[in-house]
KEKE-3310 file (N, C-alpha, C; in steps of 0.2 Angstrom, whole numbers, plus 5000, padded with zeros to 4 digits):
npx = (5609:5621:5633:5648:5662:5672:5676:5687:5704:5714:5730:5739:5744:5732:5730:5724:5728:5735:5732:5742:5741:5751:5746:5739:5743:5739:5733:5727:5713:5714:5704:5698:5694:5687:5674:5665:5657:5644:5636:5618:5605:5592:5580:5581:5570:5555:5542:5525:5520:5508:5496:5482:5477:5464:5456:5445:5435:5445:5455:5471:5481:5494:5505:5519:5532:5543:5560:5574:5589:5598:5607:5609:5612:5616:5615:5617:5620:5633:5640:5636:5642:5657:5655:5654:5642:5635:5632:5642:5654:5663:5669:5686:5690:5692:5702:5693:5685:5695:5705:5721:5733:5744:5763:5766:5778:5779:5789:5788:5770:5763:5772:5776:5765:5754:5741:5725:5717:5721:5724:5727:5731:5724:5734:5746:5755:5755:5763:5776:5772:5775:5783:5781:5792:5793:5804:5806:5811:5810:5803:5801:5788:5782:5776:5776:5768:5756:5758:5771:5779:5778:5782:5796:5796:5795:5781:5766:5752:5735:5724:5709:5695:5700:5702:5686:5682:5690:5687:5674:5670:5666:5672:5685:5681:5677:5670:5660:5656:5649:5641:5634:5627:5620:5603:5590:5576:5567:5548:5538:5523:5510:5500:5485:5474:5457:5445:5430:5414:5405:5391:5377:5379:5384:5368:5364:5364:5356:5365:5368:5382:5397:5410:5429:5443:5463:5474:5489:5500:5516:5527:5541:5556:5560:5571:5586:5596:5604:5616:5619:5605:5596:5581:5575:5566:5567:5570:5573:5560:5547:5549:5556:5567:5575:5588:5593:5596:5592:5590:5586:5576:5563:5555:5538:5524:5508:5493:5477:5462:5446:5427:5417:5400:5387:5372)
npy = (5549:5556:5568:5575:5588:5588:5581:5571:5577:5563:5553:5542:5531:5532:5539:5553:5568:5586:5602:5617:5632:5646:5658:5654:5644:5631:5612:5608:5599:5593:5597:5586:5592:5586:5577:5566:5553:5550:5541:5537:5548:5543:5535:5519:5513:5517:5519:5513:5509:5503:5502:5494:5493:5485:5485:5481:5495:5502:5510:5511:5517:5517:5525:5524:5531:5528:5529:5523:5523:5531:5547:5563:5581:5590:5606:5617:5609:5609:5622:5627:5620:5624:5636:5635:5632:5619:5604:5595:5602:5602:5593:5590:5600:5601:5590:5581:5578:5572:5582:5586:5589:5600:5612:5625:5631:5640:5653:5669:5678:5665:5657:5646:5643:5635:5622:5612:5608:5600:5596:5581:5577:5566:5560:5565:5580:5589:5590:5600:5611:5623:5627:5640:5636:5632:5638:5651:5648:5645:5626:5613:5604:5593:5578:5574:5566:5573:5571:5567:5579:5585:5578:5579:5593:5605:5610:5613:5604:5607:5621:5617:5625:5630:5620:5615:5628:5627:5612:5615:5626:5636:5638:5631:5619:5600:5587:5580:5566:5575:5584:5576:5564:5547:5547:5540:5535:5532:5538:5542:5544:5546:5543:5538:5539:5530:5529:5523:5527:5519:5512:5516:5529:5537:5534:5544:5556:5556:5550:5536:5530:5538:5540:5546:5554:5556:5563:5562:5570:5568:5567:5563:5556:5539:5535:5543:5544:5557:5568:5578:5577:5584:5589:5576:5577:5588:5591:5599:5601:5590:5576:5561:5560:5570:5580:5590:5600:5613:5625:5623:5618:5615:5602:5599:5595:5593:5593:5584:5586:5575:5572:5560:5556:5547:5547)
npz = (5407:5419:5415:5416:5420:5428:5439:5450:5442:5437:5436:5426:5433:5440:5452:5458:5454:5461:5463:5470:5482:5482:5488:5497:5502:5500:5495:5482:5475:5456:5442:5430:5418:5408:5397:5409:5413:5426:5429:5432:5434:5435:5446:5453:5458:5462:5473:5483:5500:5509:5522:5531:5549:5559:5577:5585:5588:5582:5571:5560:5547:5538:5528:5517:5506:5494:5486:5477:5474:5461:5455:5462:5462:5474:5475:5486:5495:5490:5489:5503:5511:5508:5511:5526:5531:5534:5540:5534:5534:5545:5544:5548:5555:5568:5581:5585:5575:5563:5561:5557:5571:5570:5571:5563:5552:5544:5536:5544:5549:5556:5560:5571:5577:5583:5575:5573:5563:5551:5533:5522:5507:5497:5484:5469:5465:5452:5437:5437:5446:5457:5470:5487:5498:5517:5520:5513:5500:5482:5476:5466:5467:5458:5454:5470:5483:5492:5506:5507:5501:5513:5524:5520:5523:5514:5512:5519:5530:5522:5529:5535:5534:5522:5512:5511:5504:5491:5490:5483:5476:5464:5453:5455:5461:5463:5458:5474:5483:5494:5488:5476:5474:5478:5478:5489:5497:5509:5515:5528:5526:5526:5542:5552:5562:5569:5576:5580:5587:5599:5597:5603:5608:5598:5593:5602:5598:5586:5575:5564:5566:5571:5568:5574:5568:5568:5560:5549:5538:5530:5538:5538:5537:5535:5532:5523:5510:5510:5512:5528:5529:5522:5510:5503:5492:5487:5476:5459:5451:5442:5437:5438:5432:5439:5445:5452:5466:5474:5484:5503:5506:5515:5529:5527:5538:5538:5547:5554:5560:5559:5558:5557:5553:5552:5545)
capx = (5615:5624:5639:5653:5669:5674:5679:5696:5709:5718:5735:5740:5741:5724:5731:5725:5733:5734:5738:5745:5739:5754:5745:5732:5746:5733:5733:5720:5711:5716:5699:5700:5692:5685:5667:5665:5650:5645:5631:5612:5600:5586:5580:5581:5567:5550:5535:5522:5518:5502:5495:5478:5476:5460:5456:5439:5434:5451:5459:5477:5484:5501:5507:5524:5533:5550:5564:5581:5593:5600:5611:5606:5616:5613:5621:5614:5626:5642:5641:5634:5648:5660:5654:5653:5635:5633:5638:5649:5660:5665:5674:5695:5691:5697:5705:5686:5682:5700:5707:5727:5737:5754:5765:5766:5786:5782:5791:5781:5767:5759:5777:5774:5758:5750:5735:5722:5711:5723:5723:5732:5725:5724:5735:5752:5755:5753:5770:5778:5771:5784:5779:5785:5792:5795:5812:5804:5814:5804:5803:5797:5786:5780:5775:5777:5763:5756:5761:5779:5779:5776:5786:5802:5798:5793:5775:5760:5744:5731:5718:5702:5693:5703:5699:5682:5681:5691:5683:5668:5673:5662:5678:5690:5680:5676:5664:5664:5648:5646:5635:5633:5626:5613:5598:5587:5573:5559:5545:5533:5520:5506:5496:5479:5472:5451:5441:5421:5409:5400:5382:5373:5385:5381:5362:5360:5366:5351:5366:5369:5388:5403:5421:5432:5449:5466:5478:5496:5504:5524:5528:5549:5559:5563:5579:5586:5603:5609:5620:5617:5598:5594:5575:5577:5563:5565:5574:5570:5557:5543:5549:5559:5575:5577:5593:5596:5591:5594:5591:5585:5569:5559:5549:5531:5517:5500:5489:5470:5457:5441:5423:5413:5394:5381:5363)
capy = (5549:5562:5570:5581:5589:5592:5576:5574:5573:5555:5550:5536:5526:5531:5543:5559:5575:5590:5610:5620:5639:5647:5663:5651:5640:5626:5611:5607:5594:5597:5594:5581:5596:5581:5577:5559:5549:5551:5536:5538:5552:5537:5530:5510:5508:5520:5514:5518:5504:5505:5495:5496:5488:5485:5481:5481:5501:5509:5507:5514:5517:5520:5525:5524:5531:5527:5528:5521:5524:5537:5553:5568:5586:5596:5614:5618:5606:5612:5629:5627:5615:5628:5641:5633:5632:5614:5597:5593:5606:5600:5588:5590:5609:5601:5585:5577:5580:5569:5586:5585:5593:5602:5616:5630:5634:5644:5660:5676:5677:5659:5653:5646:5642:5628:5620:5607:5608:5601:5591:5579:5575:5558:5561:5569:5584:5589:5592:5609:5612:5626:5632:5642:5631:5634:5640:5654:5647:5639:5619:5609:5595:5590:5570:5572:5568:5580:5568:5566:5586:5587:5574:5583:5599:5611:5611:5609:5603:5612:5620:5613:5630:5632:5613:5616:5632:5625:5607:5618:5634:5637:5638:5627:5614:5595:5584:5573:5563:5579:5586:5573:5558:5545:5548:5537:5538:5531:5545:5542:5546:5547:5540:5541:5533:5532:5528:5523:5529:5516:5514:5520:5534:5540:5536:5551:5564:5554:5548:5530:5529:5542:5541:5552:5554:5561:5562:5568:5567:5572:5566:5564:5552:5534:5534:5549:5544:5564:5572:5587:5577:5587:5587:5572:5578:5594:5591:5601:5597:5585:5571:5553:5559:5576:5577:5596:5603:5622:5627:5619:5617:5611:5596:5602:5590:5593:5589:5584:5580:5574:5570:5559:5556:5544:5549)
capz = (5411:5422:5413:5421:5416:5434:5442:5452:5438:5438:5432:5422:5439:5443:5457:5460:5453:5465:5464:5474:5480:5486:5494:5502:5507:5500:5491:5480:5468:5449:5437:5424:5412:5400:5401:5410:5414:5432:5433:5432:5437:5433:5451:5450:5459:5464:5476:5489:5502:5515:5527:5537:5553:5563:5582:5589:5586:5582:5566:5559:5542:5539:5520:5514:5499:5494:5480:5476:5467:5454:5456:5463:5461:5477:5475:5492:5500:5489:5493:5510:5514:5504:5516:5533:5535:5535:5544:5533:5532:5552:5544:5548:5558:5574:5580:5584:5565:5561:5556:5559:5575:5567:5572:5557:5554:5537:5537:5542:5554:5555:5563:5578:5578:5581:5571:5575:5558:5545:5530:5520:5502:5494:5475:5465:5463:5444:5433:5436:5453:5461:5479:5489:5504:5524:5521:5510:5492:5479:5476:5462:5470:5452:5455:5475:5487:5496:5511:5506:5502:5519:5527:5516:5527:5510:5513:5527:5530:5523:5534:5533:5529:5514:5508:5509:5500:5485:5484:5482:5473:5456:5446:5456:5464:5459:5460:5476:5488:5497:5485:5469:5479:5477:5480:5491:5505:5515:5517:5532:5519:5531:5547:5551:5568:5567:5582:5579:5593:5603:5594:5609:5612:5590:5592:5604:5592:5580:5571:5565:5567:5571:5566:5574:5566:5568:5551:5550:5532:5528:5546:5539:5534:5540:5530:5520:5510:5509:5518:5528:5530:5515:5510:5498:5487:5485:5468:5455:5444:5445:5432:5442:5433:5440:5449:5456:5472:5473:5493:5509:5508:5524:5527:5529:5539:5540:5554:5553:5564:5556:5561:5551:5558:5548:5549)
cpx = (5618:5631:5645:5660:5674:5676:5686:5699:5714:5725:5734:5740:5736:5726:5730:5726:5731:5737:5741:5744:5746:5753:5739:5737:5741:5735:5726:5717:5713:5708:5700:5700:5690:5678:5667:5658:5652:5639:5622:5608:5594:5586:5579:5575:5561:5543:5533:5520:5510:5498:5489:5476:5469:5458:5450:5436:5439:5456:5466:5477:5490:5502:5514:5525:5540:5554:5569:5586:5594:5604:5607:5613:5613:5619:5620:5621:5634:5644:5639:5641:5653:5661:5655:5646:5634:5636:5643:5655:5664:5670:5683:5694:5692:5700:5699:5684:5686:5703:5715:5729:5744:5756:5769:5775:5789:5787:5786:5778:5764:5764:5776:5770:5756:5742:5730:5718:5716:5723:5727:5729:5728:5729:5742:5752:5758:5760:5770:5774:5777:5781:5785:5786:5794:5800:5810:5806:5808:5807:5797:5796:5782:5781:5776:5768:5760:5758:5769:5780:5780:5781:5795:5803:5797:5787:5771:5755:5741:5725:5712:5699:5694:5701:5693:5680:5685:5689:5677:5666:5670:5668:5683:5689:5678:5671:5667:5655:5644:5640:5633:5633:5618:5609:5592:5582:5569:5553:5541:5529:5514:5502:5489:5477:5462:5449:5433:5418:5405:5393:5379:5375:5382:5373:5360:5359:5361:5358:5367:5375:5391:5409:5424:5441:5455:5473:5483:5499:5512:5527:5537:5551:5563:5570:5580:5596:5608:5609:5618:5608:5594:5586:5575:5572:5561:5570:5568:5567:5552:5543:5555:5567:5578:5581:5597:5593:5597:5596:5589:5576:5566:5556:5545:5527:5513:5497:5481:5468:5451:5435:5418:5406:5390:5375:5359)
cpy = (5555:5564:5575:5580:5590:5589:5578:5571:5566:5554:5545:5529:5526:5537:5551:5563:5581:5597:5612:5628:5641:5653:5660:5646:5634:5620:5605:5601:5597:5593:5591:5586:5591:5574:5567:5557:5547:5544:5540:5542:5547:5533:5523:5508:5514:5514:5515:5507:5505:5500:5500:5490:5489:5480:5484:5488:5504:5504:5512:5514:5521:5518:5528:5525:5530:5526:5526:5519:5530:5542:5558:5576:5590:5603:5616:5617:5610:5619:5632:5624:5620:5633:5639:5632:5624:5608:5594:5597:5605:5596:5591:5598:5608:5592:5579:5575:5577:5574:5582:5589:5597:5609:5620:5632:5636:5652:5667:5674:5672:5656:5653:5643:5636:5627:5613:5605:5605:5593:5588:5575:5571:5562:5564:5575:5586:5592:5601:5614:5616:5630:5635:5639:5636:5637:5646:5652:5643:5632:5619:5604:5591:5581:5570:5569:5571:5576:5569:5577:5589:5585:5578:5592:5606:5614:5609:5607:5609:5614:5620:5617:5630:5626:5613:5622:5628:5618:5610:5622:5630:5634:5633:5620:5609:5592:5576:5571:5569:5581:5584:5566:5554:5546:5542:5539:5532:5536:5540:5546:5551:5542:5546:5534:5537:5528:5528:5524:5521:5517:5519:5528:5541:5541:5543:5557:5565:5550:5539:5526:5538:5538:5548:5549:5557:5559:5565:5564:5572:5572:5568:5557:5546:5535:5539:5549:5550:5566:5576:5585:5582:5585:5582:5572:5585:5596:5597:5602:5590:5577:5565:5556:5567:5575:5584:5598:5607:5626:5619:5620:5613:5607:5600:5598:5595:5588:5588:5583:5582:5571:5567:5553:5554:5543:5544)
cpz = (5413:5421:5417:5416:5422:5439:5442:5445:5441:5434:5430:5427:5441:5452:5456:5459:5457:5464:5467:5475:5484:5489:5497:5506:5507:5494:5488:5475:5463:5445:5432:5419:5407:5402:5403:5411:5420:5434:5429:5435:5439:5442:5447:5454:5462:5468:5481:5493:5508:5519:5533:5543:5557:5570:5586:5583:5584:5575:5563:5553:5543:5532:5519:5507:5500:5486:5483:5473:5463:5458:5456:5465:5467:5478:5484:5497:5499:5491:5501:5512:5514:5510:5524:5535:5536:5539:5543:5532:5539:5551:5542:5553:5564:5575:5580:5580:5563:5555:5561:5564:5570:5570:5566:5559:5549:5541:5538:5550:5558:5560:5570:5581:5578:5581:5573:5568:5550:5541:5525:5514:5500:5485:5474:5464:5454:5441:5431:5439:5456:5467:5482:5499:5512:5523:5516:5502:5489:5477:5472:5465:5463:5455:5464:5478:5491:5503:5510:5505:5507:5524:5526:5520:5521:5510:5522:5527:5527:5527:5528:5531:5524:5510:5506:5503:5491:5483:5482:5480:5467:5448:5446:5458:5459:5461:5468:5483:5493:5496:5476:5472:5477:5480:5482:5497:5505:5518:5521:5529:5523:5535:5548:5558:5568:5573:5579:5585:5594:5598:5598:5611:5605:5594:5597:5604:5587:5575:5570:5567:5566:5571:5567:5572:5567:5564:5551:5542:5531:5534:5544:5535:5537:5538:5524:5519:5510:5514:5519:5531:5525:5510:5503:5491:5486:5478:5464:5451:5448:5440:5436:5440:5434:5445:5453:5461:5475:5480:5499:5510:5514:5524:5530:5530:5539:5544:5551:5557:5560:5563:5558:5555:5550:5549:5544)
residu = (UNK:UNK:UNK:UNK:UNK:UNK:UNK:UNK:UNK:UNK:UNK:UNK:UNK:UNK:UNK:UNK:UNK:UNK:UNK:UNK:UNK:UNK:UNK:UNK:UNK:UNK:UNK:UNK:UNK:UNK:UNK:UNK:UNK:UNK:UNK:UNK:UNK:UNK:UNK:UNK:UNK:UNK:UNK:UNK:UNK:UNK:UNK:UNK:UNK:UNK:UNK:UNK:UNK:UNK:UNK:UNK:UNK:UNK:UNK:UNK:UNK:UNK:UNK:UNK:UNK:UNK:UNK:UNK:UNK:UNK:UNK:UNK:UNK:UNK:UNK:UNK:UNK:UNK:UNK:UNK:UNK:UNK:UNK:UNK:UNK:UNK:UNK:UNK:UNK:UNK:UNK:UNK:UNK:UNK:UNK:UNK:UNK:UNK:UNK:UNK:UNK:UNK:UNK:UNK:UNK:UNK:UNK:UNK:UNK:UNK:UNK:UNK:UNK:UNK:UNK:UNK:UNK:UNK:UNK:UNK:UNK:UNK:UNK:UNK:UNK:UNK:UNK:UNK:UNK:UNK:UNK:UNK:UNK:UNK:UNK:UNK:UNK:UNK:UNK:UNK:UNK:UNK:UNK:UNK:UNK:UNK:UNK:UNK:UNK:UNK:UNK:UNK:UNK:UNK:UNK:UNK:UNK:UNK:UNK:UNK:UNK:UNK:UNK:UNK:UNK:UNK:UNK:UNK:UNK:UNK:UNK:UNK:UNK:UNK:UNK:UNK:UNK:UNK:UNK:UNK:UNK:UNK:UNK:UNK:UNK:UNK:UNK:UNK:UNK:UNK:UNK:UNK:UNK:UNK:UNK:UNK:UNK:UNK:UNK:UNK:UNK:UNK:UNK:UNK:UNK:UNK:UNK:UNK:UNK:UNK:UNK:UNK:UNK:UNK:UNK:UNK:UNK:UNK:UNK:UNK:UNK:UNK:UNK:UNK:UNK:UNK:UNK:UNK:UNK:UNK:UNK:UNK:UNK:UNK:UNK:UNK:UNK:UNK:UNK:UNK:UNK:UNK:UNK:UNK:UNK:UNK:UNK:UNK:UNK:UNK:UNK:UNK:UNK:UNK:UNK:UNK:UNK:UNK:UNK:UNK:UNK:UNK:UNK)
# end
């Protein structure tokens, strides 16, 4: 089983608890710190499938392989995400992406300004929460929502930048689908299309039969449940319940043509 201590912390209702960065002007997940049970790294299910077909001279195979099921850790994602490298970190950076519209009216340089990329996170603010609000003074939002904090005129959206960096931060972040997701695919394993020579066409080489072939193996992926498109087997380690994947590794095909002549 896959353990963690870094899940979003929950209240007693089950809702959310959330911080507050007052020089990021952010507010952020709080971690449970108390190791929980995240699910299974163990896929439910491994298997290769293959199918040849034959039509006069030309025949095809086509090999499937595929998992599904279990948890997979990809750090790649979190710190890419974290950083801006990936697709997901698109999400709330403008109105497209279902970030929020607002017009900034802290005190300082920001005033005035208006925002496209903001955010409004699901939860409570944790007990003994003291910000410092638009009006410059400080406010306890201990038990508010970060919606109602907002609505109340003490705080703002956070931008979307700053969200990713702290769901995704080493120290600060928590565990969420971006980069601790199951792990599923469909590989197009490999095809193989074979042509046999006409008899008449062989006997004048002296041979009795030719087969010409051409072979492609690690084509892609019918279906590939990580985000990001994320090479779904580039986990690390070669044992079913290995569940970390480190970079971005590339999908690599190979090409073949073959020629196979019977004398």
């Amino acid at each position: 089983m896959l353990m963690s201590d870094i899940l979003p912390a929950r209240d007693e209702e089950g809702r959310y608890i959330l911080n507050y960065s007052d020089s990021n002007k952010a507010a952020y997940y709080k971690r449970s710190g108390k190791v929980e049970e995240l699910g299974s790294m163990t896929p439910d299910f491994l298997g290769s499938v293959g199918t040849n077909i034959r039509w006069k001279n030309v025949s095809l195979h086509v090999g499937l392989d595929m998992r599904f099921g279990g948890l997979v850790a990809m750090y790649s994602n979190r710190y890419g995400s974290g950083s801006g490298w990936t697709e997901s970190s698109l999400r709330y950076r403008d109105t497209e992406n279902g970030g929020l519209t607002w017009t900034s009216q802290f005190a300082g340089g920001m005033n005035g300004m208006t925002y496209n990329d903001g955010v409004v996170l699901n939860g409570v603010f944790a007990a003994g929460t003291k910000v410092t609000g638009i009006d410059g003074k400080t406010h306890d939002i201990s038990g508010m929502s970060h919606q109602e904090a907002i609505d109340k005129k003490i705080i703002e959206p956070t931008h979307a930048s700053t969200h990713h960096v702290y769901n995704n931060d080493w120290g600060l972040g928590v565990i969420t689908e971006d980069w601790v997701h199951e792990l599923s695919y469909i590989a197009l394993r490999d095809i193989t299309l074979t042509y046999r020579l006409p008899a008449n066409w062989a006997n004048k080489v002296g041979a009795r039969g030719i087969n010409l072939s051409a072979s492609a193996r690690n084509l892609g992926y019918l279906y590939n449940s990580l985000p990001n498109n994320v090479h779904p087997e580039s986990v690390r380690g070669n044992v079913s319940s290995e569940f970390r994947i480190r970079g971005y590794e590339p999908y690599i095909a190979n090409y073949m043509f073959t020629i196979n002549a019977e004398f």
